[in-house]
N, C-alpha and C positions, 0 to 999 in steps of 0.2 A: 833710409831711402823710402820713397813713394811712389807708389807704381798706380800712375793714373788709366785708368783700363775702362771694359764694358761689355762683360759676356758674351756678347753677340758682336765683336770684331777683332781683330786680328789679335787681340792684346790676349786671346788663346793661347798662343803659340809660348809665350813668355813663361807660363804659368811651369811648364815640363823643363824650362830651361831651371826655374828656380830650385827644382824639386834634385833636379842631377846636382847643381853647385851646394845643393843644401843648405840654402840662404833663407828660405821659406821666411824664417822666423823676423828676420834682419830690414823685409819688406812690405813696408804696407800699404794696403792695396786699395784705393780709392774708387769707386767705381762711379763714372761719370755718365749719365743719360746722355743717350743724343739729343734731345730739346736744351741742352745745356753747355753742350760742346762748343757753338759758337754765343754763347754767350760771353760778357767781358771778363767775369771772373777767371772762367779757363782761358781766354782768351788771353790774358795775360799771361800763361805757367806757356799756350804753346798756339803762337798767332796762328798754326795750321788749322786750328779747330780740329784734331784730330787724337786719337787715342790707337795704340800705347804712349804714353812720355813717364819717361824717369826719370826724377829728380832725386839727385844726389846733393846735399850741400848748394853750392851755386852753380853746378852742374846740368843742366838741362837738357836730354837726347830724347828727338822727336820722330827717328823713324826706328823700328823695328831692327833693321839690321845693325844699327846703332845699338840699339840696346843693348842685343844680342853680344856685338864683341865687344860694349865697355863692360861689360858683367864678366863675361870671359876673362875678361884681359886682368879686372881690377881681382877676380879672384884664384887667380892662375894657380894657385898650388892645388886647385881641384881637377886639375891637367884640360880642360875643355878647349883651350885655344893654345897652339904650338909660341913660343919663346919670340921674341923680336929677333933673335940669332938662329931660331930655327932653319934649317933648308925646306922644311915642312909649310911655312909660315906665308910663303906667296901662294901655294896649292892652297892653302886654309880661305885665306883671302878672294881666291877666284871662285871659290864656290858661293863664298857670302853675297860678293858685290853682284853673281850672277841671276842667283836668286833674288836679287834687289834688282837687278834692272833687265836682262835678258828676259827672262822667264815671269816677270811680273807686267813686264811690258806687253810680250804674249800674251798674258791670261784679259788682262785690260784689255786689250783688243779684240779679242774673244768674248767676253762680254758685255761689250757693246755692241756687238753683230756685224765686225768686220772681217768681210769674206778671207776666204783664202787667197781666191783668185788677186783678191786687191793688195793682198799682204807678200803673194809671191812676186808682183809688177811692182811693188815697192820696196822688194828685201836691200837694196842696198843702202835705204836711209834704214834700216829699222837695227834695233841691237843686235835684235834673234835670226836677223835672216831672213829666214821662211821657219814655219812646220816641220821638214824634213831637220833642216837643218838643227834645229834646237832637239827634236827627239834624238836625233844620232848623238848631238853632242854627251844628252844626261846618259844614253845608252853606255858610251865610251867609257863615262867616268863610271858608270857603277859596273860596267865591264873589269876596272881594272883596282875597283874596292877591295880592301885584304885586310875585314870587308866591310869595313869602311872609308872613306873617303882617301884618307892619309895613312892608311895601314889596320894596324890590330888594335888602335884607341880608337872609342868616338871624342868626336870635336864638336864643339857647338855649328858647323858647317854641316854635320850631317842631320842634327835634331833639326836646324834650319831647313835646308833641304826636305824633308822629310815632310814637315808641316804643307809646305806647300803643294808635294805632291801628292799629298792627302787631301789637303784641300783641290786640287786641280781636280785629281779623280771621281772625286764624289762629286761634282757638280760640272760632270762631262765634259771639262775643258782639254784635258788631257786622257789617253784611253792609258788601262789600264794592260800596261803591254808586259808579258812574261821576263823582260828584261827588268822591268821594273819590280819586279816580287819580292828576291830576295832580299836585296835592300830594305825595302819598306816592312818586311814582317820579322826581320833584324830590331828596325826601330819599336815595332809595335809590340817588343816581348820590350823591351826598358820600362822595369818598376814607375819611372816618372807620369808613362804613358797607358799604364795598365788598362787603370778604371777612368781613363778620357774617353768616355762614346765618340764623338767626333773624329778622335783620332784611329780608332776602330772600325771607322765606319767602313771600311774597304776593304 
């Protein structure tokens, strides 16, 4: 497998997924400049111009969450992602796709300097809602973590999750609210995450 990546974007996050599955060795890691990402070369492995993509065989997955459960999924006996028969396995699912579009769609709005005001006058096109509405939701769920996501295993839904609210917090998009703590410093004692600064950062 080839894990086209570049220090400095989200192809972070992958790096702690590899280390939990202990694939490390099974993955190599290409690291693509952005002066080079839309070029034709890469431009043919992932017409997004974008980085993470993994290429497995003739296999090709170009976003992150993507990655995230085909690694999960293709290495399941390292328990990361619940069974296709699990009862587990839709709760697994709504956390991923929400971190992919709920909560990614927020932070994208957010940093591009769209107000509150215009995001609560437009919550019924929007994934998230409003503000309130997406804090309460992460609230709920890690309200009812035990204590993680799905119970007493982590899943690749919670390292997922995790990153982002790492990332949110440190660059002020989301505050760093006491509901959120235990969670996060759960995730930030996992060996994968030790000695990541970034993911420390908070």
């Amino acid at each position: 497998m080839k894990l086209y990546s570049n220090p400095r974007s989200r192809s972070n996050t992958i790096l702690p997924l590899l280390k939990e599955l202990d694939i490390e060795s099974e993955v190599e890691i290409i690291e693509v400049p952005y002066e080079v990402m839309h070029q034709a070369a890469y431009l043919k492995i992932n017409p997004m111009g974008k980085v993470p993509c993994l290429v497995d065989g003739t296999a090709v997955i170009s976003e992150t969450a993507a990655i995230f459960s085909y690694l999960a999924d293709k290495f399941s006996d390292k328990g990361l992602a619940p069974a296709l028969d699990d009862p587990k396995r839709g709760e697994y699912l709504k956390w991923m796709f929400f971190c992919h579009g709920p909560l990614t769609e927020y932070m994208d709005m957010k940093n591009v300097g769209i107000s509150t005001e215009l995001m609560d006058e437009k919550r019924g096109s929007l994934s998230f809602g409003n503000e309130k509405i997406l804090l309460d939701f992460i609230k709920t769920g890690f309200a009812q973590a035990q204590p993680y996501l799905l119970g007493d295993k982590i899943s690749a839904a919670d390292l997922y999750l995790a990153y982002w609210m790492v990332y949110a917090i440190s660059f002020k998009i989301l505050p760093y609210l006491d509901e959120f703590k235990p969670f996060i410093q759960q995730i930030q004692q996992r060996e994968s995450v030790k000695n990541v600064h970034w993911f420390q950062s908070v």
